[in-house]
C-alpha positions as CSV (number, residue, x, y, z in Angstrom):
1,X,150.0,164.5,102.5
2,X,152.1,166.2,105.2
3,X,149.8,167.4,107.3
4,X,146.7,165.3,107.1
5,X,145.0,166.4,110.1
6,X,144.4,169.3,108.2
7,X,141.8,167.5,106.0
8,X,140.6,164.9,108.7
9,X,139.7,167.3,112.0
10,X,137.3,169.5,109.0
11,X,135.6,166.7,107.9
12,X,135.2,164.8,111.4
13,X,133.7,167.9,112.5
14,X,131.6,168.3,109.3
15,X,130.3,164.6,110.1
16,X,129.1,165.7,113.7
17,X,126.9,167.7,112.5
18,X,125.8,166.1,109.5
19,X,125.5,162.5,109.9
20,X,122.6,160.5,109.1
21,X,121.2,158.2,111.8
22,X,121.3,155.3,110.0
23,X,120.4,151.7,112.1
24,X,123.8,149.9,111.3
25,X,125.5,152.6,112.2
26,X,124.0,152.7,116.0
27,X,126.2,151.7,119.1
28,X,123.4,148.8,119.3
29,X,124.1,147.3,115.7
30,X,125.5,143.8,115.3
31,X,128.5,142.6,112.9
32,X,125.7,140.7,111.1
33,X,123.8,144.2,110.9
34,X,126.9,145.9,109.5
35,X,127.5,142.6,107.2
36,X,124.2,142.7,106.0
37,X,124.5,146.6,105.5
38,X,127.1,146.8,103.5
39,X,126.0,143.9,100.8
40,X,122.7,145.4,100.6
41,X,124.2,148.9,100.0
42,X,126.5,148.2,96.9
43,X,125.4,149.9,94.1
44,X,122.1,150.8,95.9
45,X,120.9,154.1,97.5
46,X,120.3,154.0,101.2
47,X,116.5,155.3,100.8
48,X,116.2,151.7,98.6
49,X,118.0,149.4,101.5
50,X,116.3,150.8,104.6
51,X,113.0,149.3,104.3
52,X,114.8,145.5,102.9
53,X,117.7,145.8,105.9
54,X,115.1,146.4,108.4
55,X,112.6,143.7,107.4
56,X,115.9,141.3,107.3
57,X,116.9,142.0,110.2
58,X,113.6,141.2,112.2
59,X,113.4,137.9,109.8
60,X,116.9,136.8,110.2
61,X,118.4,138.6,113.3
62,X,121.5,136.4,113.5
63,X,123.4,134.3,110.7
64,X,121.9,131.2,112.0
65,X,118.1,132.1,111.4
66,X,119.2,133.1,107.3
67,X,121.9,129.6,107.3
68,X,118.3,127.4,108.3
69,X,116.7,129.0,105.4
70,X,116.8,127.8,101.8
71,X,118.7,130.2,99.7
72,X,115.4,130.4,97.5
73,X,113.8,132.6,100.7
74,X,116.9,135.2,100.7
75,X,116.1,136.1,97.2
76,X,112.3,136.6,98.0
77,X,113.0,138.9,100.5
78,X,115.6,140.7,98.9
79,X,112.9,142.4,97.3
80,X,113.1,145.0,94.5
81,X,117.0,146.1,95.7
82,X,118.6,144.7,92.6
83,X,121.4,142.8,91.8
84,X,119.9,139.3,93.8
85,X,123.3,137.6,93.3
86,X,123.7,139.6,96.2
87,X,120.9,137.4,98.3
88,X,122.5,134.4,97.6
89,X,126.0,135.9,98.5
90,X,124.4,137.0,101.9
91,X,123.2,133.6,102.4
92,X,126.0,131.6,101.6
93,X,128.1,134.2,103.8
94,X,125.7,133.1,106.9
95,X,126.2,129.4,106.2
96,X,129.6,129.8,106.6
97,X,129.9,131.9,109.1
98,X,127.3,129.3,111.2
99,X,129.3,126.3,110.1
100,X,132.9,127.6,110.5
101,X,132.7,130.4,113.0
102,X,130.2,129.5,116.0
103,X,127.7,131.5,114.4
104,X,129.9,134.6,114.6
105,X,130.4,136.9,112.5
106,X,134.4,137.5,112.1
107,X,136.1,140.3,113.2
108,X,139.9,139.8,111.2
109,X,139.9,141.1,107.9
110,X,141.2,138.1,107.2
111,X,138.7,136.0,107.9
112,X,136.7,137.7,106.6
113,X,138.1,138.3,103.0
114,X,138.0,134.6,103.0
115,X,133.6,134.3,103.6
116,X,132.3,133.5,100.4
117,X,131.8,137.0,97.8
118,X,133.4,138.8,100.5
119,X,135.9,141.0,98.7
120,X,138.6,143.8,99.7
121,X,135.9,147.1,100.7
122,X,133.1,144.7,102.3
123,X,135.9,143.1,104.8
124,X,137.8,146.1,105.4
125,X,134.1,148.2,106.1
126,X,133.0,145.1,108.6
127,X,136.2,145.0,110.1
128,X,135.9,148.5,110.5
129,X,132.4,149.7,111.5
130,X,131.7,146.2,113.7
131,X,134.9,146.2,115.4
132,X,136.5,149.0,115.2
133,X,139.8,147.8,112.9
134,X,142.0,150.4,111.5
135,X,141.7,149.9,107.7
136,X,141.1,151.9,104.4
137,X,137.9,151.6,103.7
138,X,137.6,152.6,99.9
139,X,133.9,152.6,98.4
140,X,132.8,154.8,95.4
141,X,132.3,157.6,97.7
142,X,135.4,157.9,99.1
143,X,137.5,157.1,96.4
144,X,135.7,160.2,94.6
145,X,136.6,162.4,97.7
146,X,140.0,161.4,97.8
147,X,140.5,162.1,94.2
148,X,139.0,165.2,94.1
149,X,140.6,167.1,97.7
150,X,144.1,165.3,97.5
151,X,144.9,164.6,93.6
152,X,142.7,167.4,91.8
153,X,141.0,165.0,89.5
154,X,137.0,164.7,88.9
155,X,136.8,160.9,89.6
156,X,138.9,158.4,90.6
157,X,140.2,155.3,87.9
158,X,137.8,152.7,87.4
159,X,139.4,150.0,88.9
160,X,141.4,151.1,92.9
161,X,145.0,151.4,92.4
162,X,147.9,150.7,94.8
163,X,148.5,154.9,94.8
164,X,144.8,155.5,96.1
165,X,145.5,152.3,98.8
166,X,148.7,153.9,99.5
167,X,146.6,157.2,100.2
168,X,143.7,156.2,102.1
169,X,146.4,154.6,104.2
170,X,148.6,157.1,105.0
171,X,145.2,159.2,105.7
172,X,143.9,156.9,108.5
173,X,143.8,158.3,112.3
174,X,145.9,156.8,114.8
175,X,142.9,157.1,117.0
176,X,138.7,156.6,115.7
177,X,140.1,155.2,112.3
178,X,136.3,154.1,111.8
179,X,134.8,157.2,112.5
180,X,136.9,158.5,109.9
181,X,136.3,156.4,107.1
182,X,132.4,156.7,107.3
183,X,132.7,160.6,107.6
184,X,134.9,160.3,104.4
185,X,131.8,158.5,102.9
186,X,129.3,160.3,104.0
187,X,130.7,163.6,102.9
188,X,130.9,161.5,99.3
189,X,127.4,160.3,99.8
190,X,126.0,163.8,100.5
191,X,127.9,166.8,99.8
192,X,131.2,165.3,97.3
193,X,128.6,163.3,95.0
194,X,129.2,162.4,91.3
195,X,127.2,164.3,89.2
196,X,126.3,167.7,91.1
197,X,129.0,167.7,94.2
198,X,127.9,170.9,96.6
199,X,131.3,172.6,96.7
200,X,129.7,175.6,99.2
201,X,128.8,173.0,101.1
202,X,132.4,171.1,101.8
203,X,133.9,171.3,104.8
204,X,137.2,171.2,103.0
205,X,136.7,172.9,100.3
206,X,139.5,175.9,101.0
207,X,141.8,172.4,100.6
208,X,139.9,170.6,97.3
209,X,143.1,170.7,94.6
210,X,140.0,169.9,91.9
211,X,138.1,173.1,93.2
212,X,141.5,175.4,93.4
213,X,142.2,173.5,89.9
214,X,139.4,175.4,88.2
215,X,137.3,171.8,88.0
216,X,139.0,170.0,85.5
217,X,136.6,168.3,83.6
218,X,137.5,164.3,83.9
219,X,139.6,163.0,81.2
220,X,140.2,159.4,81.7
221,X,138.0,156.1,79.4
222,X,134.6,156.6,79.6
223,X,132.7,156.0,82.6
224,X,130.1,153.4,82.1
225,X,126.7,154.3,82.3
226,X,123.6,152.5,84.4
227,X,121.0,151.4,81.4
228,X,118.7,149.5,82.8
229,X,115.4,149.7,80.7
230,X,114.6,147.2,78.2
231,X,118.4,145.2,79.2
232,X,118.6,141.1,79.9
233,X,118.9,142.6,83.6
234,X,115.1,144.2,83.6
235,X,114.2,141.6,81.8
236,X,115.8,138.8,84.7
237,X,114.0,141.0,87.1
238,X,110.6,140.7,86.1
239,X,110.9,137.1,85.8
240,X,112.6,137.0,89.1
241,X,109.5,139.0,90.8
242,X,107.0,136.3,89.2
243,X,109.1,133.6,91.0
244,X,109.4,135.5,94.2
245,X,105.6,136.6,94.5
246,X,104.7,132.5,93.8
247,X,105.0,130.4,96.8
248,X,105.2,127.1,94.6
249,X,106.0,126.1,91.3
250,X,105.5,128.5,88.5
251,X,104.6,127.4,84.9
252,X,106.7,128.6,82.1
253,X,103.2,130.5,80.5
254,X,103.4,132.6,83.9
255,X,106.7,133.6,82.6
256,X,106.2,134.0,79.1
257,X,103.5,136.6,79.6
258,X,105.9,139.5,81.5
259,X,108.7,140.3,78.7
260,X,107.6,140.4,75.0
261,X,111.2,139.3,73.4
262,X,111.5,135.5,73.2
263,X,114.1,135.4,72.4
264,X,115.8,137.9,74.9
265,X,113.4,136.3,77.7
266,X,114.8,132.8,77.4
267,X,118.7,134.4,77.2
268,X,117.5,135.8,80.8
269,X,116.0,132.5,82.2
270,X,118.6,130.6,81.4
271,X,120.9,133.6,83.1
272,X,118.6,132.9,86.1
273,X,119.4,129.5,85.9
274,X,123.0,129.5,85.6
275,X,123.4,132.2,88.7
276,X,121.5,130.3,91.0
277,X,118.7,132.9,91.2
278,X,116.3,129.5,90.1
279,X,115.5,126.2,89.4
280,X,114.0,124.5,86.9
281,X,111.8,121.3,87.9
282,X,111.2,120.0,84.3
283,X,111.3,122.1,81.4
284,X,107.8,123.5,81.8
285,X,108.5,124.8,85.8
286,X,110.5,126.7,87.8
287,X,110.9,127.9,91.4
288,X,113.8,129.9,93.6
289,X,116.3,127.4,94.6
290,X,115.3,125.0,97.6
């Protein structure tokens, strides 16, 4: 794009006004905060993580406090957000971080890449938002804003390509690079979403190639879809919630009683098992790992 302050200054602007005042995005939030924000909020609306982050964040205000937990306490307080691989990720993230970095949470990219389950958005957002690093930052929303206002298509690939890298790159500030990628994602978040995007409502939309297209309906392999009643993973979750509410050993009965399919119940168990997510202590008990 030649002239990319056209797109930025309109959507900066846009952001001032529009922002939400969200806690780990406050001048007073810590790199742990941001850390722990951006795990919770994969695949997980905001209105879901508030209520965990906050609660986590009085329990386990530093890496340290969740490190001198067992992992088994992270997933009971991860709650109903989904996805508990996620706890365990967190936890293992603040054990490392305590036993290799002073209890610090890293501030080169880096670094951070190499935490454990850190991968390419969550080290590039930290680096960002904590620190103030100068990086593309490329979540689901902004990858969808991108594709629609610069390359005139509906959605972006599945999987990020070097092109939209190569994009988001050339589209960074010299100055407040942070401040632009979360605008960039908040206009995706609220205004540029999926399914029913607010095009009266975009601050660029006099610029959005897939508006001045006509809309193109998307044309790519087929998007998948979010299925989630009746699947091993509601299945895993009501088992999981069994084990969370317990404070102890639970009997396998306890289990058996919350999913009707025994055979799809014991696939899910033994999924449990084999994540992490639980332990068994003989073949009649189980518990969230110690």
């Amino acid at each position: 794009m030649r002239e990319p302050s056209r797109l930025r200054q309109p959507v900066l602007d846009w952001y001032s006004e529009n922002a939400r005042d969200l806690p780990w995005r406050r001048p007073d939030a810590t790199p742990w905060g941001v850390l722990v924000s951006e795990i919770m909020l994969q695949q997980t609306p905001v209105a879901r993580v508030l209520p965990i982050w906050t609660d986590w964040m009085a329990r386990w205000p530093t890496p340290g406090h969740l490190a001198a937990q067992p992992p088994g306490e992270a997933v009971r307080h991860w709650g109903r957000l989904g996805y508990p691989r996620r706890a365990l990720r967190l936890h293992g993230c603040a054990q490392a971080i305590e036993a290799h970095h002073g209890g610090v949470v890293p501030s080169d990219y880096a670094t951070l890449r190499a935490l454990p389950g850190i991968g390419d958005y969550t080290a590039a957002a930290v680096a960002s938002f904590a620190y103030g690093g100068s990086h593309a930052v490329l979540d689901t929303n902004v990858r969808r804003v991108l594709a629609r206002a610069v390359q005139g298509d509906e959605y972006p690939p599945n999987s990020t390509t070097a092109a939209e890298r190569k994009l988001a790159e050339a589209l960074i500030p010299p100055l407040g690079a942070a401040r632009w990628a979360v605008a960039v994602m908040e206009l995706g978040a609220l205004v540029c979403t999926a399914r029913a995007p607010r095009c009266a409502d975009c601050p660029i939309t006099a610029q959005c190639a897939w508006r001045l297209a006509g809309k193109p309906a998307y044309e790519g392999p087929a998007r998948k879809g979010q299925t989630y009643a009746g699947t091993d993973r509601q299945c895993r979750g009501r088992l999981l919630a069994v084990l969370r509410q317990a404070h102890g050993p639970v009997p396998k009965a306890a289990l058996d009683v919350v999913w009707h399919d025994p055979v799809q119940r014991e696939r899910a168990l033994d999924g449990l098992l084999a994540d992490g997510l639980a332990e068994a202590l003989d073949g009649d008990t189980f518990q969230l790992p110690a």
